[in-house]
MARKOLBA-227067 format. One record per residue (C-alpha): x, y, z; residue number from 1; residue in three letters. Coordinates in Angstrom, 3 decimals. Layout:
<atom><px>X</px><py>Y</py><pz>Z</pz><pos>NUM</pos><code>Ala</code></atom>
...
***
This chain:
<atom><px>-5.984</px><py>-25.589</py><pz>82.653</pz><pos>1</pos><code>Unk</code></atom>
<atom><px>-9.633</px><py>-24.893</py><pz>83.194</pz><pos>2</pos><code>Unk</code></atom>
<atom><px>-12.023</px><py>-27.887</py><pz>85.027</pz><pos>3</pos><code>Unk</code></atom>
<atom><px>-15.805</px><py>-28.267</py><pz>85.684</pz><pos>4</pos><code>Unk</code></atom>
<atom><px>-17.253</px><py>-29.756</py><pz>88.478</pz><pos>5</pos><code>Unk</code></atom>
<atom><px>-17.585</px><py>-33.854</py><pz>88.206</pz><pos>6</pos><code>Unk</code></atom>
<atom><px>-20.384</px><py>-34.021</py><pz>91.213</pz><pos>7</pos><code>Unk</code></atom>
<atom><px>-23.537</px><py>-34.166</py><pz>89.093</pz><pos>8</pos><code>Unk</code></atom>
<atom><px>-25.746</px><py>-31.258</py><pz>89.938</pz><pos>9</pos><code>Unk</code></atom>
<atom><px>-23.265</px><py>-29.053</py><pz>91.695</pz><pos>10</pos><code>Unk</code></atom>
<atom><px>-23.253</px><py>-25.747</py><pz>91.168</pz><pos>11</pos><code>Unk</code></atom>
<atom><px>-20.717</px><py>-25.344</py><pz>88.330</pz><pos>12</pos><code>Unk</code></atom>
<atom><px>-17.250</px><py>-23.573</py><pz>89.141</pz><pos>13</pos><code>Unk</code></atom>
<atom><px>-13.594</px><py>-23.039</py><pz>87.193</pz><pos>14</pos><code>Unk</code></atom>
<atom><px>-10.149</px><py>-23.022</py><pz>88.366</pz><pos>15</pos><code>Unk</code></atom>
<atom><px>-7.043</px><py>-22.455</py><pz>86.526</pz><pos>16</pos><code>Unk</code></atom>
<atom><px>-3.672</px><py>-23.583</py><pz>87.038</pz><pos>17</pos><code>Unk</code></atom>
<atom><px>-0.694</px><py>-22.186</py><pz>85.064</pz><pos>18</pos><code>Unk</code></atom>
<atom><px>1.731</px><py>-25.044</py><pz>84.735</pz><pos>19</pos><code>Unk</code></atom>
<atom><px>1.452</px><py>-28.964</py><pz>83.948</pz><pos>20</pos><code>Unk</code></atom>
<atom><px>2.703</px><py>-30.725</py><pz>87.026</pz><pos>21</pos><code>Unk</code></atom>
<atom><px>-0.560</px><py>-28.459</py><pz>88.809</pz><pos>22</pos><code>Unk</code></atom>
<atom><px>-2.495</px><py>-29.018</py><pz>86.234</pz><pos>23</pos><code>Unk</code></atom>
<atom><px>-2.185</px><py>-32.746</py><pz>86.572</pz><pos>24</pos><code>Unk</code></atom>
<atom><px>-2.652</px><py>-33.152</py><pz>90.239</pz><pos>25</pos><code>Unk</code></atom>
<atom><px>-6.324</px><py>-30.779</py><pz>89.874</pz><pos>26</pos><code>Unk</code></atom>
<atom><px>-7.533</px><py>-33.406</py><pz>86.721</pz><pos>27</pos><code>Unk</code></atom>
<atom><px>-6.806</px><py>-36.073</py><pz>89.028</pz><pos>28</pos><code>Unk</code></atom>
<atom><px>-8.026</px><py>-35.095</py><pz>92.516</pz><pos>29</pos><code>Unk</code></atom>
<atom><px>-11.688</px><py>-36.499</py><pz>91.541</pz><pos>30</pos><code>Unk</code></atom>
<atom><px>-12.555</px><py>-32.586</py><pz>91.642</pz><pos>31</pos><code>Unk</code></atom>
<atom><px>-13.789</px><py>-32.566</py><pz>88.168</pz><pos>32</pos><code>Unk</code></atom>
<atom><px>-15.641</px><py>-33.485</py><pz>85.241</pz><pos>33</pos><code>Unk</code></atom>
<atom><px>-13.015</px><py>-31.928</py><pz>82.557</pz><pos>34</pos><code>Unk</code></atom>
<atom><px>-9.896</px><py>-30.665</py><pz>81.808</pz><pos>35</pos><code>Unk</code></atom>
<atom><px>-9.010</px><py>-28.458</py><pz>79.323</pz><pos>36</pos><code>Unk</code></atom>
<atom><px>-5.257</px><py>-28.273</py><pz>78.402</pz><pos>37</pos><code>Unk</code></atom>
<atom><px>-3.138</px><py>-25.930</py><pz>77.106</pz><pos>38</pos><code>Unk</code></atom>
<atom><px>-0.578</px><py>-27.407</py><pz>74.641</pz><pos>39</pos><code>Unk</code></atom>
<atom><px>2.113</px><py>-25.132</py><pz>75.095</pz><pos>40</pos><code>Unk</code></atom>
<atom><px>2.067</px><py>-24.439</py><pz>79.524</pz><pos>41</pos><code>Unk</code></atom>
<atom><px>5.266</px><py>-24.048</py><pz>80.878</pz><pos>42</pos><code>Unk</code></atom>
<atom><px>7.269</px><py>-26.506</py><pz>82.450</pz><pos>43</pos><code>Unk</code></atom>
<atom><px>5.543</px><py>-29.970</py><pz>81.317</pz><pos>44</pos><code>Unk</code></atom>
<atom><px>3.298</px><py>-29.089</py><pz>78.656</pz><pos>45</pos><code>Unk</code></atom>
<atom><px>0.157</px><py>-30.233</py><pz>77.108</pz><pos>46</pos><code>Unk</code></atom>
<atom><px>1.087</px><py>-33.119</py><pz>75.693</pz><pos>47</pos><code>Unk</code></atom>
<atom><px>3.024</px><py>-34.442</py><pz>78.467</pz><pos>48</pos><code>Unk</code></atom>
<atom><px>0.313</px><py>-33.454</py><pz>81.031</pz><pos>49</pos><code>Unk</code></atom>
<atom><px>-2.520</px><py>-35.575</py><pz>78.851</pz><pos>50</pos><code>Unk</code></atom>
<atom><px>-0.025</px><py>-38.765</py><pz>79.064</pz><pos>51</pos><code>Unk</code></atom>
<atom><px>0.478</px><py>-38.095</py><pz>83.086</pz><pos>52</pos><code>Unk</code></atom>
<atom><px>-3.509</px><py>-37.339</py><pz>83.288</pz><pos>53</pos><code>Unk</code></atom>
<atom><px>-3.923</px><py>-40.779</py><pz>80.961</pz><pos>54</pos><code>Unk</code></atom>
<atom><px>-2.173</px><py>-42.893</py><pz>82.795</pz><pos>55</pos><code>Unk</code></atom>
<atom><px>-4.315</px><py>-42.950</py><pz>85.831</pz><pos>56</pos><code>Unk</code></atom>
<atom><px>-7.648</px><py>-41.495</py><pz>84.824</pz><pos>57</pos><code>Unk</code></atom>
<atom><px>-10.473</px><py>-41.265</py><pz>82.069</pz><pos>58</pos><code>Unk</code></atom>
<atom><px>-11.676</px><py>-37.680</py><pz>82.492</pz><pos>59</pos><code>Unk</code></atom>
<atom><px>-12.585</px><py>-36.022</py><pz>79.318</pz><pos>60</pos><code>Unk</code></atom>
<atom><px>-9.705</px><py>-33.846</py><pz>77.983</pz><pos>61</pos><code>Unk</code></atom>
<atom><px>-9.988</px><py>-30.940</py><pz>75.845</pz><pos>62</pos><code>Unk</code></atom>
<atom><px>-7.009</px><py>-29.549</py><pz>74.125</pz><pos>63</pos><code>Unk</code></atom>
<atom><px>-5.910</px><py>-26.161</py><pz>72.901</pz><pos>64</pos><code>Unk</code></atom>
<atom><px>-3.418</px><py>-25.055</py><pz>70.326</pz><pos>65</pos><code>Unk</code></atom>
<atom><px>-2.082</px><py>-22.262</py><pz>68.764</pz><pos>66</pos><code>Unk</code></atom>
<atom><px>-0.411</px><py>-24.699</py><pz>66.451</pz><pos>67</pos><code>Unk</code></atom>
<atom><px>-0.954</px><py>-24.746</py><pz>62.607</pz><pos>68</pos><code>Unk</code></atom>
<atom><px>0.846</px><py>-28.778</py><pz>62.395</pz><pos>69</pos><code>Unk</code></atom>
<atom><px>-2.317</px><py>-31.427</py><pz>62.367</pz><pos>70</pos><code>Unk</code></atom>
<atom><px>0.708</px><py>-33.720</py><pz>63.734</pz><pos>71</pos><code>Unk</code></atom>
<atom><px>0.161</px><py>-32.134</py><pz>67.182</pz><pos>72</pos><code>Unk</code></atom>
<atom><px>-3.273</px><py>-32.423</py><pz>66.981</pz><pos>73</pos><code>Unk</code></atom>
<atom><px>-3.356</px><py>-35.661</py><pz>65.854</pz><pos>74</pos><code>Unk</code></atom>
<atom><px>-0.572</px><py>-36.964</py><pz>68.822</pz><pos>75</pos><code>Unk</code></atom>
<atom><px>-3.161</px><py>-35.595</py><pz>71.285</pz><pos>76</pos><code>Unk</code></atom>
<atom><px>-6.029</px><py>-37.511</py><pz>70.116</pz><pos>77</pos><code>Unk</code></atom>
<atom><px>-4.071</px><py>-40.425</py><pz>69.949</pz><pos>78</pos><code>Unk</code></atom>
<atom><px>-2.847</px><py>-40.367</py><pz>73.276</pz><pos>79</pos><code>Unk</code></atom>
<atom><px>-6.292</px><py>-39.744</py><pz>74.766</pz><pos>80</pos><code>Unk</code></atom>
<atom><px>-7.601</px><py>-36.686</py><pz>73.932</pz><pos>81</pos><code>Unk</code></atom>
<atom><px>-11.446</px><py>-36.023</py><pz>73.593</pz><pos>82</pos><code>Unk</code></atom>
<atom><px>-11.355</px><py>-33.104</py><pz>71.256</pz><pos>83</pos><code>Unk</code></atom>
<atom><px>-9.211</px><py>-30.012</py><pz>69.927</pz><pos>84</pos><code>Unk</code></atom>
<atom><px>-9.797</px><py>-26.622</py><pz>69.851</pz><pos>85</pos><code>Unk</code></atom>
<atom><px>-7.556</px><py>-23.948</py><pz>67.802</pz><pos>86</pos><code>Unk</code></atom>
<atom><px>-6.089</px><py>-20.943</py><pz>69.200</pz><pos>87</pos><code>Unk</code></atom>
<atom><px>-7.260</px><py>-17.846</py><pz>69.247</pz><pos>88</pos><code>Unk</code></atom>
<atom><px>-11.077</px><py>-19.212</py><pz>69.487</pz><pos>89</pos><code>Unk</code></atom>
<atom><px>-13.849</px><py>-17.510</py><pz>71.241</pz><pos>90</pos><code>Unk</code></atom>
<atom><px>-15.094</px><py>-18.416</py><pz>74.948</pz><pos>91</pos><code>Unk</code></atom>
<atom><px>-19.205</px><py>-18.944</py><pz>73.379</pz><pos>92</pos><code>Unk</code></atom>
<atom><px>-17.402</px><py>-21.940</py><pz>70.793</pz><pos>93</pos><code>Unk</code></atom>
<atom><px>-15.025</px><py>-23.309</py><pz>73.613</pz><pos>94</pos><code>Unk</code></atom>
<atom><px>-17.957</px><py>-23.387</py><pz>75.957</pz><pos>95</pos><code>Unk</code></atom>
<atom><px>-19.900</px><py>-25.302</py><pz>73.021</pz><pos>96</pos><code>Unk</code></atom>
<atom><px>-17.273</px><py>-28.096</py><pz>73.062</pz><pos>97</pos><code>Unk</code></atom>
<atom><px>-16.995</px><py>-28.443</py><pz>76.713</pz><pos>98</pos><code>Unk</code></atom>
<atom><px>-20.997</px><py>-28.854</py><pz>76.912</pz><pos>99</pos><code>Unk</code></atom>
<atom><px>-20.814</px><py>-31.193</py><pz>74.180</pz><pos>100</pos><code>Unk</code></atom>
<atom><px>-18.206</px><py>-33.727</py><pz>75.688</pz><pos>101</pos><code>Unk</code></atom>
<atom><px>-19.980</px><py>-33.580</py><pz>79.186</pz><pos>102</pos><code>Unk</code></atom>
<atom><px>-23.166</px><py>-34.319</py><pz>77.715</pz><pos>103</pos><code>Unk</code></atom>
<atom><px>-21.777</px><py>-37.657</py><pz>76.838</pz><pos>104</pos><code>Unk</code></atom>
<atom><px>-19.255</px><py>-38.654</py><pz>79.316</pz><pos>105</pos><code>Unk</code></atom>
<atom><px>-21.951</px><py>-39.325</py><pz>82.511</pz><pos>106</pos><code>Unk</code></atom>
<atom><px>-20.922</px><py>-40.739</py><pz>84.701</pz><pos>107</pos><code>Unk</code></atom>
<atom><px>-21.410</px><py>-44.358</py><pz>85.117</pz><pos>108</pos><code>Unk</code></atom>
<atom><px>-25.127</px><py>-45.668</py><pz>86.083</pz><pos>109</pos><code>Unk</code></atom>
<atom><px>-24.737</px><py>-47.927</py><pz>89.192</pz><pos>110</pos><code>Unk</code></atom>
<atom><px>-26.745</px><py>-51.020</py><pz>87.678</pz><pos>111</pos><code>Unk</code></atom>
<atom><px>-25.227</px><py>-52.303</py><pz>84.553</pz><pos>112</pos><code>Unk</code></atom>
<atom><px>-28.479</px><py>-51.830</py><pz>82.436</pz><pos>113</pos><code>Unk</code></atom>
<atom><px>-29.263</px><py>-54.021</py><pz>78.848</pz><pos>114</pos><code>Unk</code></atom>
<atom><px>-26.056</px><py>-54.602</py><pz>76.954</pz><pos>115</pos><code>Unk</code></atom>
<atom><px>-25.752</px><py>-53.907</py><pz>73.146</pz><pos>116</pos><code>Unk</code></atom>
<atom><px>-23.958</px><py>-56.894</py><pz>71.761</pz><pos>117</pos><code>Unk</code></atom>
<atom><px>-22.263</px><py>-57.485</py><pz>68.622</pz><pos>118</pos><code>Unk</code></atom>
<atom><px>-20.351</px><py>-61.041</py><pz>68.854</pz><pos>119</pos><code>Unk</code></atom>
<atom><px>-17.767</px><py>-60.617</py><pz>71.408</pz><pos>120</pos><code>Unk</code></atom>
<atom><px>-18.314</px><py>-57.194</py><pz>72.189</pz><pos>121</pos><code>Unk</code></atom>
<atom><px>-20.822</px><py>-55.779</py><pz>74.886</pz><pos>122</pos><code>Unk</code></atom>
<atom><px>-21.735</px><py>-52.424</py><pz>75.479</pz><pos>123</pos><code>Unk</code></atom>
<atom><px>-23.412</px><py>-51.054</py><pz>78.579</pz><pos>124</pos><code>Unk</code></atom>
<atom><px>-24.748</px><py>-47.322</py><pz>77.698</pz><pos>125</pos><code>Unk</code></atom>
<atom><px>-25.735</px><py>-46.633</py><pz>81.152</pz><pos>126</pos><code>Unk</code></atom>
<atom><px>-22.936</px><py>-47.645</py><pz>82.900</pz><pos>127</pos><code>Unk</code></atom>
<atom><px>-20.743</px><py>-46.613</py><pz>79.762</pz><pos>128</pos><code>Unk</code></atom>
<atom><px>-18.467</px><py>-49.777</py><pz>80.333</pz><pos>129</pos><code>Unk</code></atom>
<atom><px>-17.671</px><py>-51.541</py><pz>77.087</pz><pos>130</pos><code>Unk</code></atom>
<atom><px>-16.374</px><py>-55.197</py><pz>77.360</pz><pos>131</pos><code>Unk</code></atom>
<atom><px>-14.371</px><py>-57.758</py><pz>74.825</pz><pos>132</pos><code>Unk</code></atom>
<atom><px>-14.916</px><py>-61.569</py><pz>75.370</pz><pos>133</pos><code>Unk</code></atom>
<atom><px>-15.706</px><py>-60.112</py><pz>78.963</pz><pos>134</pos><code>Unk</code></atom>
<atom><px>-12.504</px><py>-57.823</py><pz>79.300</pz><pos>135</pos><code>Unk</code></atom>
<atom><px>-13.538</px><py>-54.225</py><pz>80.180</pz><pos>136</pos><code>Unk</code></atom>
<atom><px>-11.865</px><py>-52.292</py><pz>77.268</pz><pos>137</pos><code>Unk</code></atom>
<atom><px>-10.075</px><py>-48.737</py><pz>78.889</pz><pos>138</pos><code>Unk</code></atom>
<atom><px>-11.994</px><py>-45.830</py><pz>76.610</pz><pos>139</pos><code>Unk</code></atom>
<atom><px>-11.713</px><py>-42.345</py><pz>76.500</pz><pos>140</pos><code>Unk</code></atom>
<atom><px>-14.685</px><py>-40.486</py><pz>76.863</pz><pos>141</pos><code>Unk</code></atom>
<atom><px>-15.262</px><py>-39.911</py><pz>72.670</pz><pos>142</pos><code>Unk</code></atom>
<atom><px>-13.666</px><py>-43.068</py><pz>72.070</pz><pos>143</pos><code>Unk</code></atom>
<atom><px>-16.715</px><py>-44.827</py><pz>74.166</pz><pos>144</pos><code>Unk</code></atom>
<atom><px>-19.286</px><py>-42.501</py><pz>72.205</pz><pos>145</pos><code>Unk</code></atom>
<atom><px>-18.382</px><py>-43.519</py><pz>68.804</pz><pos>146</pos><code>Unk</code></atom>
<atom><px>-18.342</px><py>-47.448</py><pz>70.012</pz><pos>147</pos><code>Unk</code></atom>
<atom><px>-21.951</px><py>-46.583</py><pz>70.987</pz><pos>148</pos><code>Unk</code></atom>
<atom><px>-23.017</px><py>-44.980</py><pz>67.623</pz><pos>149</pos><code>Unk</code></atom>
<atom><px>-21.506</px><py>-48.010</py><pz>65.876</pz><pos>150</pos><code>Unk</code></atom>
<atom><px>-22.894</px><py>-50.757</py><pz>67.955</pz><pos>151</pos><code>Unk</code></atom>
<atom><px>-26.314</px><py>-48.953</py><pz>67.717</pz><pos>152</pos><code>Unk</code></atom>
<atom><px>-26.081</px><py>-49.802</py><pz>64.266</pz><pos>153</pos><code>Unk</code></atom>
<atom><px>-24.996</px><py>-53.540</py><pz>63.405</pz><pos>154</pos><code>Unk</code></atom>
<atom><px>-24.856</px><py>-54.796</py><pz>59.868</pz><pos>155</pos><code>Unk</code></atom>
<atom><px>-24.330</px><py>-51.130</py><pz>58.022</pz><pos>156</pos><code>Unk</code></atom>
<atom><px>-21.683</px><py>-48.510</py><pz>57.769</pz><pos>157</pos><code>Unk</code></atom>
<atom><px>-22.047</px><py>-45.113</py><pz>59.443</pz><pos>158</pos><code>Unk</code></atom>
<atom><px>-20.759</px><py>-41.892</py><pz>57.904</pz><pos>159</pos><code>Unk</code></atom>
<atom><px>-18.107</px><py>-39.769</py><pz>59.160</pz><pos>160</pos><code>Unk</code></atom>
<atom><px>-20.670</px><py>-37.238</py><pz>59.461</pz><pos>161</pos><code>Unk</code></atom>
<atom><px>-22.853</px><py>-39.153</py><pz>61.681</pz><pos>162</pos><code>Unk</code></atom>
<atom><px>-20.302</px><py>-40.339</py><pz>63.818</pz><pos>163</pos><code>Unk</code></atom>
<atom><px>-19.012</px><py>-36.536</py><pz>64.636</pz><pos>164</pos><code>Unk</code></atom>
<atom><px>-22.434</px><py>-35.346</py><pz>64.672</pz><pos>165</pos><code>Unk</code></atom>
<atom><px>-23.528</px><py>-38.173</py><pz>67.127</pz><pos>166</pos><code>Unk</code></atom>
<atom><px>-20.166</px><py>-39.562</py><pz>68.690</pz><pos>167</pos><code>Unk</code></atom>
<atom><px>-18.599</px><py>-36.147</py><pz>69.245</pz><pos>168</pos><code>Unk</code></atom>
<atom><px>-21.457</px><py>-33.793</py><pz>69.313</pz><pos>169</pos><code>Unk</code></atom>
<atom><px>-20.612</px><py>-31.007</py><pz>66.649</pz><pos>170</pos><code>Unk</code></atom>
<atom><px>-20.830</px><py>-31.176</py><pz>62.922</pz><pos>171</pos><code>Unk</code></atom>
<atom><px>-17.664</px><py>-32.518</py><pz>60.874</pz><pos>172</pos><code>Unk</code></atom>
<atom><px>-15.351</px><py>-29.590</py><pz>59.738</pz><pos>173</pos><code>Unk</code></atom>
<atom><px>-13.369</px><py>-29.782</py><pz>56.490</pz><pos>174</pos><code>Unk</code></atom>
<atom><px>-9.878</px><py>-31.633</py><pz>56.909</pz><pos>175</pos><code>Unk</code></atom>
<atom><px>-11.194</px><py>-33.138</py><pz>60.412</pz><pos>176</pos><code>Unk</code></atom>
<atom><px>-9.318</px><py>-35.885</py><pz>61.715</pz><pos>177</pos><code>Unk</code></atom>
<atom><px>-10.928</px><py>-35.946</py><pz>65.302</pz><pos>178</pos><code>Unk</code></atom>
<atom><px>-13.523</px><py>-39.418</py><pz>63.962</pz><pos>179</pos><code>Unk</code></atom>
<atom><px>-10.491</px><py>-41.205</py><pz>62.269</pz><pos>180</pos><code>Unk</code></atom>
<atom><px>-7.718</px><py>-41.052</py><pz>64.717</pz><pos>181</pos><code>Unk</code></atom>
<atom><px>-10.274</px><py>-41.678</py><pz>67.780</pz><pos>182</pos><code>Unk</code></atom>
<atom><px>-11.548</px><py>-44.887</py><pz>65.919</pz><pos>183</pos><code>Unk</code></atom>
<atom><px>-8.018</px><py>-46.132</py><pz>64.958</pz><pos>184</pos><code>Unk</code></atom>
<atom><px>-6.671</px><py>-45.933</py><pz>68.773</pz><pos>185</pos><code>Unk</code></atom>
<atom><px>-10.333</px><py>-47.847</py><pz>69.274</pz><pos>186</pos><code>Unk</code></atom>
<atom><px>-9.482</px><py>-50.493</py><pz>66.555</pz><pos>187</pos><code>Unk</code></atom>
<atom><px>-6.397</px><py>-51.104</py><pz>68.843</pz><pos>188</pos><code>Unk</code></atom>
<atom><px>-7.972</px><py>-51.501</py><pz>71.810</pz><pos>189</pos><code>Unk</code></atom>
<atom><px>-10.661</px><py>-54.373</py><pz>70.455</pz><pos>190</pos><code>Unk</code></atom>
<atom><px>-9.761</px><py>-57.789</py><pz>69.996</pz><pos>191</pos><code>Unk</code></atom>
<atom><px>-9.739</px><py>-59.360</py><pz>67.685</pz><pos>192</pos><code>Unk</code></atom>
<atom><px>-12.482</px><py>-62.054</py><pz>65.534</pz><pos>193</pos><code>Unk</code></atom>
<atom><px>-11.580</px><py>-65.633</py><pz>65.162</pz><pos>194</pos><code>Unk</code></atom>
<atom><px>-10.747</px><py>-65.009</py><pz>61.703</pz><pos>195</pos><code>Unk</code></atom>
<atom><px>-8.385</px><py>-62.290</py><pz>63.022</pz><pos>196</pos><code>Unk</code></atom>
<atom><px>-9.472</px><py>-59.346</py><pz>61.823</pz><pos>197</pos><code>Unk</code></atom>
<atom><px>-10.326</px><py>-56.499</py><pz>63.214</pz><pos>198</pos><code>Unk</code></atom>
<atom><px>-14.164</px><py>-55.996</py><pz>64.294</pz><pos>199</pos><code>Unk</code></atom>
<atom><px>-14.194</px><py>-52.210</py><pz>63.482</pz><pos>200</pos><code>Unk</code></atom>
<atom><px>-13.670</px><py>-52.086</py><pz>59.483</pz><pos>201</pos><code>Unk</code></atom>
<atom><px>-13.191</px><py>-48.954</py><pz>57.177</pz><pos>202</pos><code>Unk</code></atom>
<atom><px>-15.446</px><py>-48.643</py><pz>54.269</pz><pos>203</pos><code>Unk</code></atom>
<atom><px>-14.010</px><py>-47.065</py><pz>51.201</pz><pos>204</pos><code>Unk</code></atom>
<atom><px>-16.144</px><py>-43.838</py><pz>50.927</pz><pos>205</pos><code>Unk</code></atom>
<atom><px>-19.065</px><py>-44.962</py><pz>53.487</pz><pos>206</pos><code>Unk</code></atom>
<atom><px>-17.904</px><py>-44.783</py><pz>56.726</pz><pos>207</pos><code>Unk</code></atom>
<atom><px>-16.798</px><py>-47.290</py><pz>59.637</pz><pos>208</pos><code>Unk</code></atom>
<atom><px>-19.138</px><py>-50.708</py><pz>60.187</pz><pos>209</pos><code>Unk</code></atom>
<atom><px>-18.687</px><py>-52.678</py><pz>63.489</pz><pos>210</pos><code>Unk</code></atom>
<atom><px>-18.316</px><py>-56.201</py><pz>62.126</pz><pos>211</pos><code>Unk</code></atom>
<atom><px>-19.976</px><py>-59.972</py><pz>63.961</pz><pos>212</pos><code>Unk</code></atom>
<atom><px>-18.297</px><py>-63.232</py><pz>63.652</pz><pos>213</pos><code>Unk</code></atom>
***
């Protein structure tokens, strides 16, 4: 597992661990801004390290695999990941995706800033809190970034392509999940309109629209 510094403006450093269980305790000392896990580490692996890491923190996880199945890939994102990178990839496109999820996950402003409403929902870019019917909704890091794209634009649906392109900083790749399994664990995690459907809407070959009451 590979981190980055979380204080903002600290010189930048790596460490590695070689197993899970150490793995887990470095993502959650408060040490750093990322973790990047290896599916298969001995002893607990990826996959069980991201639910351990999940279950008491937000930091931005990055996964790697050496793994062909999209079914591993897409349990990861579902149970928190930020992104996925295939094994063997080079350290300049690994780098790349690390930049990209810090450049959106900053950390949280102090003052809660304007709010970008949309009926019960309210989104605080600054302090990148979302809230429901004023119940702070637990994001990940690209699941927070893709809210933001779609409450920045109410009343029309936005392209897969923008979302990755804006949500997850990188272009979308042929046979890429990443913006549809992100936006499903999302739908879960909204409420609800009075009518009872969901908010966040799929729109046969246009994209994902946030919907008002």
């Amino acid at each position: 597992m590979a981190c980055s510094p979380i204080t903002s403006g600290a010189k930048g450093f790596l460490s590695a661990t070689h197993d899970g269980e150490a793995g887990a305790r470095a993502a959650l000392s408060g040490d750093y801004a990322i973790a990047v896990l290896d599916v298969l580490m001995p002893g607990m692996n990826g996959i069980a390290t991201l639910l351990r890491i999940r279950s008491h923190s937000s930091i931005p996880v990055l996964m790697l695999t050496g793994c062909a199945d999209d079914a591993d890939r897409i349990l990861g994102l579902e149970l928190g990941a930020d992104d996925y990178v295939s094994k063997p990839c080079t350290p300049r496109e690994l780098t790349a995706r690390v930049r990209a999820i810090l450049r959106r996950s900053q950390g949280p402003d102090d003052s809660p800033g304007i709010a970008l409403t949309l009926g019960k929902l309210a989104v605080y870019p600054e302090q990148r809190g979302a809230y429901w019917d004023g119940q702070p909704l637990a994001l990940t890091s690209s699941e927070f970034n893709l809210l933001d794209v779609l409450v920045r634009n109410p009343g029309r649906p936005v392209s897969k392509h923008e979302l990755s392109e804006l949500g997850l900083g990188r272009p979308l790749a042929r046979n890429d999940r990443n913006v549809d399994v992100h936006l499903s664990s999302l739908r879960h995690k909204l409420g609800r309109m009075n009518d009872g459907r969901s908010c966040l809407q799929t729109m046969y070959r246009l994209g994902y629209q946030l919907l008002a009451e």
